[in-house]
Every structure is written in structure tokens, then in C-alpha cells.
C-alpha positions in Angstrom: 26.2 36.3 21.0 29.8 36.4 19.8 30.8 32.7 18.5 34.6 32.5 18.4 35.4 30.2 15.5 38.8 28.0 14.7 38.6 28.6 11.1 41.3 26.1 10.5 45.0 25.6 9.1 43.9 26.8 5.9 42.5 24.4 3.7 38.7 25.9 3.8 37.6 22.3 4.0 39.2 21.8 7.4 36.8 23.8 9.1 35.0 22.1 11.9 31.1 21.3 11.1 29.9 23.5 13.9 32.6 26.4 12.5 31.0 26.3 9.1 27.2 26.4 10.4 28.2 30.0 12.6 29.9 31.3 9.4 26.4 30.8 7.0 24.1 32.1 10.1 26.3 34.8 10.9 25.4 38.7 10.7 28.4 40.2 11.4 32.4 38.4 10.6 35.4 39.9 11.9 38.4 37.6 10.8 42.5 37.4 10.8 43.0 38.5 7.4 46.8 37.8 8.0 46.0 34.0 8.1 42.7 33.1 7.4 42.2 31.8 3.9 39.2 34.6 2.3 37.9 31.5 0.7 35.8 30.9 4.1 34.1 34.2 3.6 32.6 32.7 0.4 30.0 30.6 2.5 29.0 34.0 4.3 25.3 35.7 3.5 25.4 38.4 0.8 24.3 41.0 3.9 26.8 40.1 6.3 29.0 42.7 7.6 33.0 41.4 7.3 35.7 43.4 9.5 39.3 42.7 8.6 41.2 42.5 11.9 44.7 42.6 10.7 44.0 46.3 9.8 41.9 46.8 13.5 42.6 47.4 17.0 41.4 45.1 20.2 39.6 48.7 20.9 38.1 48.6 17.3 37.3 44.7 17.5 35.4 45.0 20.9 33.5 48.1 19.7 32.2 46.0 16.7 31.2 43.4 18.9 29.5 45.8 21.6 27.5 47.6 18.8 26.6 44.2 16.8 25.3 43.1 20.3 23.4 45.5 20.9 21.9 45.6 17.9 20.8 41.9 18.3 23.1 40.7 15.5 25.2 37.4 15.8 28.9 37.8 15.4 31.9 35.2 14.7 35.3 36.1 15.4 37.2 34.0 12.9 40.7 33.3 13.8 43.3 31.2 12.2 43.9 27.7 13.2 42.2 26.9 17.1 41.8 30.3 18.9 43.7 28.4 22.1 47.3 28.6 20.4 48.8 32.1 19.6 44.8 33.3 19.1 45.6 36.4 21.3 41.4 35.5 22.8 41.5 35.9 26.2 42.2 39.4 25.8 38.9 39.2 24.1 37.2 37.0 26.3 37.8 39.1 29.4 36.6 42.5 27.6 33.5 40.9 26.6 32.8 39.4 30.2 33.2 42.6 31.6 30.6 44.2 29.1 28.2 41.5 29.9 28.2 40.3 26.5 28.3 36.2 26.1 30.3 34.3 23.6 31.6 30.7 22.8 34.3 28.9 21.5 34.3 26.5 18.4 37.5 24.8 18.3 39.6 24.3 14.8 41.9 22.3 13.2 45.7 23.7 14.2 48.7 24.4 12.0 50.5 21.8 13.9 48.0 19.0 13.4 48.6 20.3 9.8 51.8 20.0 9.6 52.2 16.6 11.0 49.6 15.5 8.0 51.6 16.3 5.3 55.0 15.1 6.9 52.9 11.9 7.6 54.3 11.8 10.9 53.4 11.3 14.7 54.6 14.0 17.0 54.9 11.1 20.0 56.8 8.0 18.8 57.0 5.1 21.3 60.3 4.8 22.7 61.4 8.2 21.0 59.2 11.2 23.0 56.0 11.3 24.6 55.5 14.6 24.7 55.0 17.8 21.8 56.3 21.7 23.0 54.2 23.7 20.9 56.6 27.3 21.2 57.6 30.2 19.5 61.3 32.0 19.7 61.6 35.3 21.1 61.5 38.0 18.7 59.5 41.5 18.8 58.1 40.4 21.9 59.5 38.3 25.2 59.0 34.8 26.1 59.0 34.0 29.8 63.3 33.1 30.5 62.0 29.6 31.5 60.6 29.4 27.9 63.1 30.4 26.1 64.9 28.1 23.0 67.8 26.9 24.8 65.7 25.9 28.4 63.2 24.1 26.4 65.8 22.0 23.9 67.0 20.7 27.0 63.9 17.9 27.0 64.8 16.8 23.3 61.4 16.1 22.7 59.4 16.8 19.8 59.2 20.8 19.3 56.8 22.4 16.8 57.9 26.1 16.4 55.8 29.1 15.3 56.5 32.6 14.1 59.9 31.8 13.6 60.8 31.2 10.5 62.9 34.3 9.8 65.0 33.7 12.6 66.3 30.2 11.7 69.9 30.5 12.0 69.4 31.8 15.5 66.7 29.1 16.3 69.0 26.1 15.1 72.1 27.8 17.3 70.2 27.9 20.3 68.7 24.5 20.0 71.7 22.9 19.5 73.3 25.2 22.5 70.0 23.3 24.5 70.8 20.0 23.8 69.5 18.5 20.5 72.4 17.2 18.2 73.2 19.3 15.2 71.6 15.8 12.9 68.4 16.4 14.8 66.1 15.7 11.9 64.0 18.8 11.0 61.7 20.2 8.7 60.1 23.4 7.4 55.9 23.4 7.2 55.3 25.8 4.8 51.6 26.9 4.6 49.9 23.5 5.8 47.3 22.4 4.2 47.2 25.4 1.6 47.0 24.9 -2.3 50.8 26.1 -2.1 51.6 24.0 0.7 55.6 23.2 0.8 58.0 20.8 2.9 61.5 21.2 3.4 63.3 18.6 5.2 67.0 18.8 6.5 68.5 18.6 9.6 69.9 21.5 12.4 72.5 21.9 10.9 71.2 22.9 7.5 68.1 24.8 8.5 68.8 28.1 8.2 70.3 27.3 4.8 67.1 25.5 3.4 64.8 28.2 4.7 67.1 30.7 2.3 67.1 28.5 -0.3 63.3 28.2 -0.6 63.0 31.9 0.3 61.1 31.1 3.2 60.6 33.5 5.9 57.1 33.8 7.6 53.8 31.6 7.4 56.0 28.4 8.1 56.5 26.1 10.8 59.5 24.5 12.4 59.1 21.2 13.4 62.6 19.3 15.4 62.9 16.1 16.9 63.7 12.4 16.4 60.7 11.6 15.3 61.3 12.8 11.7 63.7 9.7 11.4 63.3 6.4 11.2 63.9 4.4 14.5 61.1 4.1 17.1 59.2 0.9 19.4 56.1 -0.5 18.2 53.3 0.5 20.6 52.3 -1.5 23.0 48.1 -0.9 22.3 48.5 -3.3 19.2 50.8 -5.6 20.8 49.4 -9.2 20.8 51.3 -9.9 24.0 50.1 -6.9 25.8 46.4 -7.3 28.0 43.9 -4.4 27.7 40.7 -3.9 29.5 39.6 -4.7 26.0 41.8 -8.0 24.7 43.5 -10.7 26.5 47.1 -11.0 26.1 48.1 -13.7 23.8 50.1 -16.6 25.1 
């Protein structure tokens, strides 16, 4: 069995339960050593067998996994965060399928759940946005047109923005260009949840500047919106005048 495992935004406390059990049981470990903090590792058996994939191949990964299979080993693929955003799995899943080899997936803790932690914030603020667009700019590789900064800025809702942060001058250009206003509040996640964990806040305007000011240029996310400030409605769940399935409405 290969046991696909969230390992988490980095704190090696913010692994799931289920995530830390797999990592103590497992025989073989291959994990994103670009991201994934190597404290994890600490909890493995003294006889596991621990692949670095930031120095592998998909070729290489999948031939680790085919030959722990079949030597009736279990094997976790640790990747950073939850596998489901930017984990680069189904690649993964559809080689292993086609091998006939089975595998699940233990969910993790994401960066952007992270992030909003230590801003203290909540991505969807009545009256402000109901909805989060979880993105990355176009760099090295395409994004899909329809996807692209300036198509997406056009909602104004909350945007959380990853493998970007060298490429802030452009980002804040084209969001603007979308539709946010250059005061959009912002801020810069650096390394959430880590020991050397820093926030930047500043606006659209300003955020290529901060990023060079606090030398920031990778491991860092971008999160834009409204609500970063200060203005928002009360929810409706809590008000005493609104009737749930739960509690009557007050008179």
C-alpha cells in the first residue's frame, strides 16, 4: 500500500493524527524535501528507507514505489501541506492505478489555512466575499487564459496566491489591471506556521516594495482582499433575530 500523507504547513505538530500514525508504521518515506519540514522524519523507525523527492524524478518516485510494493513494504508519500493543492498527485495516482498498486489519501493541514491563523483572519467575511480563489501567477509554466491574474481580480474576492512571491510587482500590476483598488489591503505569509514564520502587511500598492524590503522571494504567500480591513456584517448564524432549524428567532 502507498499512503499519500498531507504532512502539513509546517509546524510538525500540524500533522493530522492519521498522518502521524502512517509516518511511525511506515517502511519506506519518500517526501518534498523543498517544503516539508525534516522534523517529521524524526518520528520515522530507525530502519525506514527515506527518498528525498526534490532531488527524484516521477520515473524515480514510481519505481520506489513499484519495488517497495512488491517487496510487501508500506510506503508514505509525504507532501507538503494537503496533496489536493499544487501536490502534483494525480500524476501519481494514475501511474499507480495502472500498475495495479493501491494507495490512499490522508488529508493535511494547507498553507492557506496557515496563513489565515496567524493573520487571525477569515477568508469569507459577511457582507465582504463569500468566496476564497486559491491561485498561482503564471511564471515557468502556463495557467489556463481564463485563470490568469487579471481574469480572476475581476471577482474582488478574497485571493490567496502561491508560488509567487518573486514576481510581486507584476502580481500587484495585474491585479489592480483586474479590478481590485490599488488600497486593497494585502499581506505577505511568510513560512506559516514555521519557527521563522513572518507577516508583512501593506496594501497593492506597496507590495512589491515590502516583499524587497524583507527580502522575500519564495516560500511565501500572497493573500489580497477586503477582508484584511476592518469593515464587515455580523453573521446572521449568531444573530438573535435570525430562526435556525436549531433556535427560534427572538422577538
Amino acid at each position: 500500500m502507498v499512503n499519500f500523507v498531507g504532512a502539513g504547513s509546517g509546524a510538525p505538530d500540524l500533522i493530522t493524527l492519521r498522518g502521524f500514525e502512517l509516518i511511525k508504521k511506515a517502511d519506506v518515506i519518500i517526501y518534498a524535501g523543498s517544503l516539508v519540514n525534516p522534523e517529521l522524519l524524526k518520528n520515522a523507525r530507525v530502519d525506514c528507507e527515506i527518498y528525498n523527492s526534490a532531488l527524484m524524478t516521477l520515473d524515480e518516485v514510481i519505481e520506489v514505489m513499484a519495488s517497495s510494493e512488491k517487496a510487501g513494504k508500506m510506503t508514505v508519500r509525504l507532501h507538503t501541506g494537503d496533496p489536493s493543492v499544487f501536490g502534483a498527485v494525480r500524476e501519481q495516482f494514475d501511474r499507480l492505478e495502472r500498475l495495479g498498486i493501491p494507495y490512499t489519501v490522508t488529508p493535511g493541514v494547507s498553507s492557506f489555512c496557515a496563513a489565515a491563523a496567524a493573520l487571525k483572519a477569515e477568508y469569507t467575511l459577511p457582507g465582504i466575499t463569500q468566496s476564497v480563489i486559491i491561485t498561482r501567477r503564471e511564471g515557468k509554466t502556463a495557467v489556463p487564459e481564463k485563470e490568469r491574474i487579471r481574469e480572476l481580480a475581476k471577482h474582488t474576492a478574497t485571493m490567496v496566491i502561491f508560488l509567487s512571491a518573486s514576481m510581486t510587482l507584476q502580481l500587484s500590476q495585474e491585479l489592480v489591471e483586474g479590478g481590485y483598488s490599488p488600497e486593497t489591503p494585502c499581506a505577505i505569509v511568510y513560512k506559516a506556521s514555521w519557527e521563522d514564520e513572518k507577516i508583512c502587511r501593506c496594501d497593492l500598492k506597496t507590495l512589491a516594495q515590502t516583499a524587497e524590503k524583507n527580502g522575500i522571494t519564495k516560500t511565501a504567500l500572497i493573500c489580497v482582499g477586503d477582508f484584511l480591513g476592518d469593515n464587515y456584517s455580523l453573521s446572521k448564524l449568531y444573530d438573535k433575530s435570525f430562526e435556525t432549524e436549531f433556535r427560534k428567532a427572538a422577538p
